[in-house]
Backbone as ProteinMPNN parsed JSONL, in Angstrom:
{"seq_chain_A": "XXXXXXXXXXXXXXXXXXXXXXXXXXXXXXXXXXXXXXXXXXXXXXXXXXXXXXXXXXXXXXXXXXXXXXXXXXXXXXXXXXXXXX", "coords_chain_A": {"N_chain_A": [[-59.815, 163.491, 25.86], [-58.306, 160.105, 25.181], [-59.346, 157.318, 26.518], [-57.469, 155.449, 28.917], [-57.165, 152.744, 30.002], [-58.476, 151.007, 28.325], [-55.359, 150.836, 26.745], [-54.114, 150.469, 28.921], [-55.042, 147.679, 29.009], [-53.691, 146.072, 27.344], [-51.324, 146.602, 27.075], [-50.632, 144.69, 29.543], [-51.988, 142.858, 28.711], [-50.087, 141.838, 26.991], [-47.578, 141.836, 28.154], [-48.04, 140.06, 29.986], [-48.388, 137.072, 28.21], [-45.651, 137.62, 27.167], [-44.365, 136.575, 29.291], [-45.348, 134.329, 29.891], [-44.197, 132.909, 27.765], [-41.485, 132.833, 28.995], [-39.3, 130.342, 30.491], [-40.118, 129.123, 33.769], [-38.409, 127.645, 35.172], [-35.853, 128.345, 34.382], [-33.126, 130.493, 35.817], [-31.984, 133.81, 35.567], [-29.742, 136.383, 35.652], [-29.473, 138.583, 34.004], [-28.792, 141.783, 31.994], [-28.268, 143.293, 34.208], [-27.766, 142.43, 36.459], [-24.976, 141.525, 35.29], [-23.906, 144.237, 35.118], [-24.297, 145.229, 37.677], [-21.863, 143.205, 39.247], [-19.735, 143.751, 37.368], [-19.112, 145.735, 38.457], [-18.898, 145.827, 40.819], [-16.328, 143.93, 40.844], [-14.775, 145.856, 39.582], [-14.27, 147.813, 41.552], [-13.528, 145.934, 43.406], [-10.807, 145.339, 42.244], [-9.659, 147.665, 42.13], [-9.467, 148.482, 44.815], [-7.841, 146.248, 45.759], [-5.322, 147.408, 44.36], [-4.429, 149.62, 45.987], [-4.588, 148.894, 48.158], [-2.129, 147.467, 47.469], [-0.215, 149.256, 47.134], [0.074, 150.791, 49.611], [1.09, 148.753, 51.395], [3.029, 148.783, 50.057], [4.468, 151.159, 51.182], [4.768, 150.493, 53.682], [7.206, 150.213, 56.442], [8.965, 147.636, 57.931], [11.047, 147.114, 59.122], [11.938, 146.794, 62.387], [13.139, 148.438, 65.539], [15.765, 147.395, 67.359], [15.804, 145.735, 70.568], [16.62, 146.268, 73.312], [16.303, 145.056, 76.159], [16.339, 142.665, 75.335], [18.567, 142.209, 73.798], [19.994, 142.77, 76.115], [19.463, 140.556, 77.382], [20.557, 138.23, 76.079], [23.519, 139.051, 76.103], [23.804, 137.863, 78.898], [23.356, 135.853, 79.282], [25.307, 134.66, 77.467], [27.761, 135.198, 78.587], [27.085, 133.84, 80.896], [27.83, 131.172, 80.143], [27.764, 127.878, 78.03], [25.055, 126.093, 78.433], [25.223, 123.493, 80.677], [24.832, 120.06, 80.291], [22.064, 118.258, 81.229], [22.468, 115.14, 84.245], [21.503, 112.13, 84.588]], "CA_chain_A": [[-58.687, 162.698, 26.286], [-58.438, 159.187, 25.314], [-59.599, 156.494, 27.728], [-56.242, 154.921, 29.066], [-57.73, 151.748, 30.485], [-57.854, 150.272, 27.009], [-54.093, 150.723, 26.333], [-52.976, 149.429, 29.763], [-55.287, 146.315, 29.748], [-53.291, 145.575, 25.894], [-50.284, 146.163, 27.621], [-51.083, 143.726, 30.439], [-51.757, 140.954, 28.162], [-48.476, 141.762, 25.994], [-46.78, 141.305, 29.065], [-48.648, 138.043, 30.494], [-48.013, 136.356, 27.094], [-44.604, 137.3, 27.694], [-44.119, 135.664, 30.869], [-45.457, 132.513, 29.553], [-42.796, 131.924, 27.087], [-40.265, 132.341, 29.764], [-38.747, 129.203, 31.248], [-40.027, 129.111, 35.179], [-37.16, 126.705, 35.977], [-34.643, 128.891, 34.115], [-33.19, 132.156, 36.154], [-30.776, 134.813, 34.705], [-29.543, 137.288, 36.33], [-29.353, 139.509, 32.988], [-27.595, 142.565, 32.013], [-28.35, 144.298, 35.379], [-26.913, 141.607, 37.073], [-23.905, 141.714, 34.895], [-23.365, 145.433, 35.312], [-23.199, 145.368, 38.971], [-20.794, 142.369, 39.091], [-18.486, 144.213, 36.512], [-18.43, 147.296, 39.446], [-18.2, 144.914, 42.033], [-15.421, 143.11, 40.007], [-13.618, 146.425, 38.979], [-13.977, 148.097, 42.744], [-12.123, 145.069, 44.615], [-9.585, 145.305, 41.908], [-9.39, 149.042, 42.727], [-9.199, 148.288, 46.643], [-6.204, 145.977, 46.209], [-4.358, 148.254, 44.021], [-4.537, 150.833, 46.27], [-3.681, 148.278, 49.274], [-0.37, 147.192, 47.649], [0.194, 150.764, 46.855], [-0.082, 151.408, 50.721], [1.694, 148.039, 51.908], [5.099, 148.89, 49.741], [5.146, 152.264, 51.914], [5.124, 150.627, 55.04], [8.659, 150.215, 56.511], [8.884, 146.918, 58.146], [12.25, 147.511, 59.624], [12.057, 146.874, 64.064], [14.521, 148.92, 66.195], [16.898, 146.615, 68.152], [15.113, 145.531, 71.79], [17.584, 146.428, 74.223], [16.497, 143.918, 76.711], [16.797, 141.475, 74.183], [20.734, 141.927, 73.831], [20.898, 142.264, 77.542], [19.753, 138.798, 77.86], [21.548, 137.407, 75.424], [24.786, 139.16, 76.686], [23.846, 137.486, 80.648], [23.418, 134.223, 78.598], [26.398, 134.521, 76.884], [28.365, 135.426, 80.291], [27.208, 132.46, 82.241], [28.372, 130.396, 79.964], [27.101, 127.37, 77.612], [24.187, 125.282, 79.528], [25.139, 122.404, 81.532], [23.836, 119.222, 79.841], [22.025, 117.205, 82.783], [23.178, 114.118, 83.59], [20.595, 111.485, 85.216]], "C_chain_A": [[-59.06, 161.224, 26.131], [-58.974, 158.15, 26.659], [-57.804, 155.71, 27.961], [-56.492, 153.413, 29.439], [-57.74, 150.456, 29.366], [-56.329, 149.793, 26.457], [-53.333, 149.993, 27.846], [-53.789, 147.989, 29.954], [-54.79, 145.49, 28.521], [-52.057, 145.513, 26.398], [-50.276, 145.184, 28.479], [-51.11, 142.373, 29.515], [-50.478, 140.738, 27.463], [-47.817, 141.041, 27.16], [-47.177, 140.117, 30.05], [-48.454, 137.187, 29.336], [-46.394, 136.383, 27.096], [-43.945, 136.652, 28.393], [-44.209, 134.293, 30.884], [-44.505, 132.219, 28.872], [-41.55, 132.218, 27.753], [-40.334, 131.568, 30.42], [-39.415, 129.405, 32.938], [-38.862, 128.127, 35.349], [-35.855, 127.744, 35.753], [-34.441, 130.409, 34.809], [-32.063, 132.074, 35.636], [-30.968, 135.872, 35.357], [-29.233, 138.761, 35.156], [-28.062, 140.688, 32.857], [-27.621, 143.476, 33.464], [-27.636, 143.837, 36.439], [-25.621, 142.059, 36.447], [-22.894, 142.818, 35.083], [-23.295, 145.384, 36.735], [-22.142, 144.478, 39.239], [-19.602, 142.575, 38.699], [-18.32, 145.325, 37.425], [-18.353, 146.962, 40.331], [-16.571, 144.617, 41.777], [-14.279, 144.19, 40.029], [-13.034, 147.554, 40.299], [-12.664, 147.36, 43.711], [-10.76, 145.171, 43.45], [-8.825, 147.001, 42.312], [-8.239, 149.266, 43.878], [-7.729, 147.611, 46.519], [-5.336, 146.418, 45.968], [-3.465, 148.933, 45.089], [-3.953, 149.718, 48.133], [-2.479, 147.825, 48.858], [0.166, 148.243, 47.667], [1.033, 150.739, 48.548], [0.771, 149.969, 51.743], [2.999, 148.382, 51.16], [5.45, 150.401, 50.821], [5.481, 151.604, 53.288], [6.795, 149.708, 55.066], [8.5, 149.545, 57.816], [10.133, 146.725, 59.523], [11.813, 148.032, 61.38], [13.421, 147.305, 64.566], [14.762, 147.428, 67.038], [16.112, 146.798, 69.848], [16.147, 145.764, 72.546], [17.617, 145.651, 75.795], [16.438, 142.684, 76.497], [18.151, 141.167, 74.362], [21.023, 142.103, 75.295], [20.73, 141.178, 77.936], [20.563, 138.058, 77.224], [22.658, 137.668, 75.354], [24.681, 138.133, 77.882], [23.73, 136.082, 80.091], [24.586, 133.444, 78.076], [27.122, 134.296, 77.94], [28.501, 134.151, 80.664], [27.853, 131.6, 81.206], [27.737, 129.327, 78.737], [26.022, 126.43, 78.473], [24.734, 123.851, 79.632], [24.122, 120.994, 80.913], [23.179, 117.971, 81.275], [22.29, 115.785, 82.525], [21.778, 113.223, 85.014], [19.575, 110.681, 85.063]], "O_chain_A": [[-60.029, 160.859, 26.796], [-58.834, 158.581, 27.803], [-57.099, 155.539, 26.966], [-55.597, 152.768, 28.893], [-57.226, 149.342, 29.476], [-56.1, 148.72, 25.899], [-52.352, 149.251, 27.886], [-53.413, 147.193, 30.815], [-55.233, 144.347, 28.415], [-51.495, 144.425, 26.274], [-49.543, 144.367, 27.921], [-50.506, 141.303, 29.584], [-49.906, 139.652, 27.369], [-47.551, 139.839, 27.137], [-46.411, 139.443, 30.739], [-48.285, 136.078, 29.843], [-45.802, 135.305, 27.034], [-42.879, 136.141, 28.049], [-43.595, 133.406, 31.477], [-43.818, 131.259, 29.222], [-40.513, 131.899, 27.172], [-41.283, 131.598, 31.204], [-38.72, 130.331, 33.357], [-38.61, 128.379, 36.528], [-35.017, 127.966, 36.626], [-35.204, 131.347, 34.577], [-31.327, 131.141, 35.315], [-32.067, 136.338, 35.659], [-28.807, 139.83, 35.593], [-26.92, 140.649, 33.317], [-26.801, 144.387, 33.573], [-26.999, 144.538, 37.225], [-25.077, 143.004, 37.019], [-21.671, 142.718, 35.185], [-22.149, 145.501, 37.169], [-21.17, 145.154, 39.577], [-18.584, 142.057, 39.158], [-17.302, 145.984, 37.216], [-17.681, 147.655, 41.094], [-15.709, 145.09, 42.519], [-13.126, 143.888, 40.337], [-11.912, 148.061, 40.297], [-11.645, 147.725, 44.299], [-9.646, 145.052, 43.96], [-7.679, 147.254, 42.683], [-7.11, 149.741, 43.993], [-6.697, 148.113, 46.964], [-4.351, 146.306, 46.697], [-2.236, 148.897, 45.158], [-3.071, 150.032, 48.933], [-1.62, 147.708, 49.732], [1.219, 148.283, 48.302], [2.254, 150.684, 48.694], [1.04, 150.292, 52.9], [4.052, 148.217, 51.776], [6.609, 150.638, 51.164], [6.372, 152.085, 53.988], [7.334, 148.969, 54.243], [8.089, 150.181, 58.786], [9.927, 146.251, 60.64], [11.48, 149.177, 61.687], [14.507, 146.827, 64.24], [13.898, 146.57, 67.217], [15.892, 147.933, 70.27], [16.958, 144.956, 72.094], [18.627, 145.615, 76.499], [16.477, 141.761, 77.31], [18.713, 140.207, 74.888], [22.085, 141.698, 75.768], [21.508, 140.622, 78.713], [21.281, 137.237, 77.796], [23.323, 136.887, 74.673], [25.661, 137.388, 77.875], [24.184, 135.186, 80.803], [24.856, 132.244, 78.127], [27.181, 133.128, 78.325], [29.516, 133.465, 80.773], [28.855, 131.171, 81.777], [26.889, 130.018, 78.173], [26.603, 126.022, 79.479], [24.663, 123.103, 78.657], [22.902, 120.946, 81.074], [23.794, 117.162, 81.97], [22.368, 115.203, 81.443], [21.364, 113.754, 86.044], [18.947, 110.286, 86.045]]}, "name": "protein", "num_of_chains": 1, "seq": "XXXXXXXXXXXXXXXXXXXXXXXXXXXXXXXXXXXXXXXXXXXXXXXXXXXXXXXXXXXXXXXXXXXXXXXXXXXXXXXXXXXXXX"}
């Protein structure tokens, strides 16, 4: 069986020579970044769908308060209000 020790201390420098010719000032969030962003991105468009969907069912429409119109019959009744004078 080969020695392995050889091949990962060749990999090791591949990838430290690598590292040097990338930018330290410059970050990128790459394609891994990109791909969750685009399922972030295509989720919330999902979600709101699916909330207007579920806001056109609701039925907005309040029954009639019935001590509502009895005040504003006993309002009516008395009369218009009295402007003060003083």
């Amino acid at each position: 069986m080969p020695d392995m020790s050889a091949s990962a201390s060749l990999a090791m420098t591949q990838f430290v020579t690598l590292a040097k010719e990338v930018d330290e000032d410059k970050v990128t969030p790459g394609v891994l970044g990109f791909i969750v962003f685009a399922v972030m991105a295509l989720a919330v468009w999902g979600l709101m769908k699916s909330m207007n969907r579920h806001m056109n069912r609701v039925d907005f429409a309040e029954p009639a308060d019935p001590k509502a119109d009895a005040s504003a019959e006993d309002a009516e009744a008395a009369g218009p209000a009295k402007p003060r004078q003083g």
